[in-house]
LOMIKE-855686 format. One record per residue: residue in three letters; x, y, z of N, C-alpha, C in turn. Coordinates in nm, 3 decimals. Each point is the difference from the previous one (the first is absolute). Last residue first. Example, Ala and Ser with C-alpha at 12.3 -4.5 7.8 and 13.67 -1.06 7.14 Angstrom:
2
[atom 'SER', [1.285, -0.225, 0.708], [0.082, 0.119, 0.006], [-0.077, 0.109, 0.073]]
[atom 'ALA', [0.029, -0.572, -0.007], [-0.089, 0.119, 0.000], [0.090, 0.120, 0.000]]
% end
This chain:
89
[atom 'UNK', [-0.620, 0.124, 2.711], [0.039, 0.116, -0.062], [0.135, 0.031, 0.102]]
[atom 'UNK', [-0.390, -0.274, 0.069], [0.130, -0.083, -0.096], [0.046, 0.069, -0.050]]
[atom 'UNK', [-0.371, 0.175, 0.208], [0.054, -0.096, 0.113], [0.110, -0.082, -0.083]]
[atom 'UNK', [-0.302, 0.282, -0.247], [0.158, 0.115, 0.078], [0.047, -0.086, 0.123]]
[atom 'UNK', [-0.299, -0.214, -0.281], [0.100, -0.013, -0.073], [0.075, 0.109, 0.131]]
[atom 'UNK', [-0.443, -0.031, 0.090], [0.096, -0.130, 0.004], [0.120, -0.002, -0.089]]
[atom 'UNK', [-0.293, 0.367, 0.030], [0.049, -0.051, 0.113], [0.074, -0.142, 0.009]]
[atom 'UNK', [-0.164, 0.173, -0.377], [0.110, 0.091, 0.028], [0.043, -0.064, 0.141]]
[atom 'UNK', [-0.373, -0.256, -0.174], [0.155, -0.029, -0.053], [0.086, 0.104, 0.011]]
[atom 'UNK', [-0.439, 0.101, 0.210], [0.067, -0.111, 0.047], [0.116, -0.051, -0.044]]
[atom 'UNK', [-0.236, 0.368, -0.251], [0.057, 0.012, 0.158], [0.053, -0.099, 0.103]]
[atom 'UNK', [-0.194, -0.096, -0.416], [0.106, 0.092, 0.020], [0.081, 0.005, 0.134]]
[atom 'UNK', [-0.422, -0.154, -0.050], [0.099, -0.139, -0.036], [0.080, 0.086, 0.026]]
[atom 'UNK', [-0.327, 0.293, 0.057], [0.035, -0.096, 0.110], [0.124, -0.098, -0.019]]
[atom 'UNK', [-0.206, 0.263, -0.327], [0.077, 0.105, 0.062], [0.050, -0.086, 0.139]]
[atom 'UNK', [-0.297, -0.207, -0.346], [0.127, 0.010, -0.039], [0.054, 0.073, 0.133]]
[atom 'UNK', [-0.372, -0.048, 0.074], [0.080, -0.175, 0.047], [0.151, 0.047, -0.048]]
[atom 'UNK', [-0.310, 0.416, -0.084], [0.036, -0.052, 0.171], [0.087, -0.125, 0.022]]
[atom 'UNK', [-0.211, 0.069, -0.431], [0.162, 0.084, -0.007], [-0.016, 0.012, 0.171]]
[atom 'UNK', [-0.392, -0.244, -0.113], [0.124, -0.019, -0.069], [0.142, 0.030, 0.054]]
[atom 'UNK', [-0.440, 0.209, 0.109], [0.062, -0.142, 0.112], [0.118, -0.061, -0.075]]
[atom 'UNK', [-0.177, 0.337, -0.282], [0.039, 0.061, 0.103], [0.077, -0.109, 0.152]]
[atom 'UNK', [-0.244, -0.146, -0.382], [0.126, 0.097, -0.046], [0.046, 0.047, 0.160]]
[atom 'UNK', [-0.364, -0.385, 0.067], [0.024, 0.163, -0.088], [0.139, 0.019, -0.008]]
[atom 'UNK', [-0.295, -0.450, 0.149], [0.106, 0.102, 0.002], [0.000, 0.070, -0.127]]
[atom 'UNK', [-0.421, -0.323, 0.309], [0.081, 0.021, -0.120], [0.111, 0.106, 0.021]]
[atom 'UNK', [-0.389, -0.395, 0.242], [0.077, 0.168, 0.030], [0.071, 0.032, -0.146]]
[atom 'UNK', [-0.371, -0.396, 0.324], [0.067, 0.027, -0.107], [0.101, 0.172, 0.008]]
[atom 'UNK', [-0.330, -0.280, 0.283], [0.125, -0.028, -0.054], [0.063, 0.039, -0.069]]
[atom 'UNK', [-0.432, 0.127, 0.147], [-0.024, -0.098, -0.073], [0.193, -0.055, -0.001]]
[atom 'UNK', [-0.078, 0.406, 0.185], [-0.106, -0.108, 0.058], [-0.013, -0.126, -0.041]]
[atom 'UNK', [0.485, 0.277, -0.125], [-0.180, 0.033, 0.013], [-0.042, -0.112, 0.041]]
[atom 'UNK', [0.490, 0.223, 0.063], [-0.084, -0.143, -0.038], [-0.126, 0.018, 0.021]]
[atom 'UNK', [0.322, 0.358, 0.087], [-0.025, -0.018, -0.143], [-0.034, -0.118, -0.051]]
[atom 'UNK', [0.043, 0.164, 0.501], [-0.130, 0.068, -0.068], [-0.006, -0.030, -0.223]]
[atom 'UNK', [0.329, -0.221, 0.354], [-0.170, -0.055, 0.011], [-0.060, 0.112, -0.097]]
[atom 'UNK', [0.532, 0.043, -0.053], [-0.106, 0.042, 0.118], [-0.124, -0.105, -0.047]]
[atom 'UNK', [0.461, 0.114, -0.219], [-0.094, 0.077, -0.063], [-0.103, 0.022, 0.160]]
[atom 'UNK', [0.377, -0.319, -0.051], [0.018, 0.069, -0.060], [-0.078, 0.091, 0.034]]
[atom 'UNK', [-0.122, -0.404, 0.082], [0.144, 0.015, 0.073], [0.029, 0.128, -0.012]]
[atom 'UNK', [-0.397, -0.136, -0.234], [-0.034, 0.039, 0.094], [0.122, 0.027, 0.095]]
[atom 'UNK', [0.108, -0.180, -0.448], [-0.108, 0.208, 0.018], [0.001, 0.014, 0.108]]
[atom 'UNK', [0.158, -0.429, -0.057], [0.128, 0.091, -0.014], [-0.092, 0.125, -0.005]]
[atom 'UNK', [-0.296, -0.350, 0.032], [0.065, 0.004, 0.131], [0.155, 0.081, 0.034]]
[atom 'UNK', [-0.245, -0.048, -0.449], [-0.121, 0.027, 0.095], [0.049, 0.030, 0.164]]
[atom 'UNK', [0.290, -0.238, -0.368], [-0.049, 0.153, 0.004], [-0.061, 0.061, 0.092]]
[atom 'UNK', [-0.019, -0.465, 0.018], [0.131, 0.030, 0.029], [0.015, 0.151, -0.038]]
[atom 'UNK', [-0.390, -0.244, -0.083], [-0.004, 0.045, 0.140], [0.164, 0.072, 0.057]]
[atom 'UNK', [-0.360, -0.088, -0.444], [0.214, 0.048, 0.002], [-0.016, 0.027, 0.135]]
[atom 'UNK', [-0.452, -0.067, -0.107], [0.058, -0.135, -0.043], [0.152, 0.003, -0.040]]
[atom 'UNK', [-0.331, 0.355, 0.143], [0.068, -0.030, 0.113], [0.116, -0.137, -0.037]]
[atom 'UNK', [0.029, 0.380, -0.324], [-0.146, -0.056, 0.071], [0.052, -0.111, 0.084]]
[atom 'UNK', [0.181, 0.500, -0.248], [0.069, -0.152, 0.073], [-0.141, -0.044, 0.069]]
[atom 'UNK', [0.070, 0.466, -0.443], [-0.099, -0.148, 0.120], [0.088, -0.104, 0.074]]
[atom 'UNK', [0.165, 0.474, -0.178], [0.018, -0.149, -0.031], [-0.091, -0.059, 0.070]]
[atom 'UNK', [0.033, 0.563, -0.122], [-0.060, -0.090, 0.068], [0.045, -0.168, -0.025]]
[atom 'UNK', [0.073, 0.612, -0.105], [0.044, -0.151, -0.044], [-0.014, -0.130, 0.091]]
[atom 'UNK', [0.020, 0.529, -0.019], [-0.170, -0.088, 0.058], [0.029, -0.134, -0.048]]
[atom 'UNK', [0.416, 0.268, -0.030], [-0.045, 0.004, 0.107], [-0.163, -0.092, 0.032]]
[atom 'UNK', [0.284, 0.125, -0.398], [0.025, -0.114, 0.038], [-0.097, -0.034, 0.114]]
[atom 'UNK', [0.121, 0.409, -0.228], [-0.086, -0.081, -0.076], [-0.062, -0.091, 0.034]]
[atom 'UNK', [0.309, 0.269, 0.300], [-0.082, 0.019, -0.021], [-0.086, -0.074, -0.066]]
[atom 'UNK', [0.447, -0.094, 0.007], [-0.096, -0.023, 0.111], [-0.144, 0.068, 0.039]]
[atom 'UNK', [0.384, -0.054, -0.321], [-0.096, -0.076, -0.002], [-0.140, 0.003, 0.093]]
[atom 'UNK', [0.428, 0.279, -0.029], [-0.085, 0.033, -0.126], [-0.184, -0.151, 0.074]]
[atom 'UNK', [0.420, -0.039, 0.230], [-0.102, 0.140, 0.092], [-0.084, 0.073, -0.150]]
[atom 'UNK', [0.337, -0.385, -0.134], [-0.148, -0.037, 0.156], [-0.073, 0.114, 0.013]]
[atom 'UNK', [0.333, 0.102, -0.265], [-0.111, -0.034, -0.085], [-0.102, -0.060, 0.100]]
[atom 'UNK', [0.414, 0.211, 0.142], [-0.091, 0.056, -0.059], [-0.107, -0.048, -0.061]]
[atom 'UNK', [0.331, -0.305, 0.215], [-0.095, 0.085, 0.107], [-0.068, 0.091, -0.076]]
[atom 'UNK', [0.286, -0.185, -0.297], [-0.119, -0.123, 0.070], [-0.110, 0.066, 0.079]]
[atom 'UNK', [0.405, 0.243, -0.152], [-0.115, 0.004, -0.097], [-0.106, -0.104, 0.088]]
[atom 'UNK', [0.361, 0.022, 0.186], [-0.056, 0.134, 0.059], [-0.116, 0.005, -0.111]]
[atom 'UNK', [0.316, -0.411, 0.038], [-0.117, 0.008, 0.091], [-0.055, 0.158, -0.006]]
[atom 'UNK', [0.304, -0.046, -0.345], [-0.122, -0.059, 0.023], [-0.075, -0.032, 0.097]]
[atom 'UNK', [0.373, 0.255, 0.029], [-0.115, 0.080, -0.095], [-0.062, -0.083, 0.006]]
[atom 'UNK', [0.303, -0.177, 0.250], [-0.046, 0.092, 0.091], [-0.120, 0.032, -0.121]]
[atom 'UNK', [0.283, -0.309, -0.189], [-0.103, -0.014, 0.133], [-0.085, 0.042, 0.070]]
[atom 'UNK', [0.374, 0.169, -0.272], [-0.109, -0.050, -0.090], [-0.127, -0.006, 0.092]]
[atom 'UNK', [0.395, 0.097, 0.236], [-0.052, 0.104, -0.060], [-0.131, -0.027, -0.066]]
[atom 'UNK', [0.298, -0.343, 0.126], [-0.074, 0.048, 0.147], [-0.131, 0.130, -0.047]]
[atom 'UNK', [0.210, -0.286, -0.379], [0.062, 0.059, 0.084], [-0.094, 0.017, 0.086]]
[atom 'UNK', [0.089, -0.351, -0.416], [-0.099, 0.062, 0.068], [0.063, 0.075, 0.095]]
[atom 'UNK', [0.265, -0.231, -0.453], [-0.040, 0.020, 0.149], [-0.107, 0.116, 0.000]]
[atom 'UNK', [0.179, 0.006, -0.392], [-0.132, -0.116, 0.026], [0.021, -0.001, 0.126]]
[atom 'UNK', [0.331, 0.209, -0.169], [-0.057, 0.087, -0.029], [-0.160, -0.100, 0.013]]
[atom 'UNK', [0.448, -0.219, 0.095], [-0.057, 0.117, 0.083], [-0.115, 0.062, 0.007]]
[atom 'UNK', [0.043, -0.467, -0.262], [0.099, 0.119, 0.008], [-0.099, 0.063, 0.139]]
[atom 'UNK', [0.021, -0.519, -0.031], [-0.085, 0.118, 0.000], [0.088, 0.124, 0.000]]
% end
């Protein structure tokens, strides 16, 4: 691999900074965006309520995720692999 094909810290940096611009583009459009989970994915069903609370499982069982509960799991995983990597750092 010549030089001029390496990736730099720099690159990295612009693309995570475009990434973050286009999330905070999305997030509006995105927002009333609804997934049905019915009760018959109990394994979902029991990661919303870990997550989220009783109030986003309805009467009937059931619940669904938004954009918005989305980029929370994302912002969570994160935050957990920063933390766990600055322990091997």
């Amino acid at each position: 691999m010549e030089l001029k094909d390496k990736v730099t810290i720099e690159d990295l940096d612009v693309l995570l900074s475009k990434a973050q611009d286009y999330l905070e583009e999305l997030k509006e459009p995105l927002k009333d965006i609804k997934v049905p989970v019915n009760k018959n994915n109990p394994e979902i069903l029991q990661a919303v309520q870990n997550l989220f609370g009783n109030s986003y499982i309805t009467a009937d069982g059931n619940t669904y995720i938004t954009f918005p509960m989305y980029l929370q799991c994302l912002q969570l995983i994160r935050s957990v692999g920063k933390n766990t990597a600055s322990q091997f750092i």
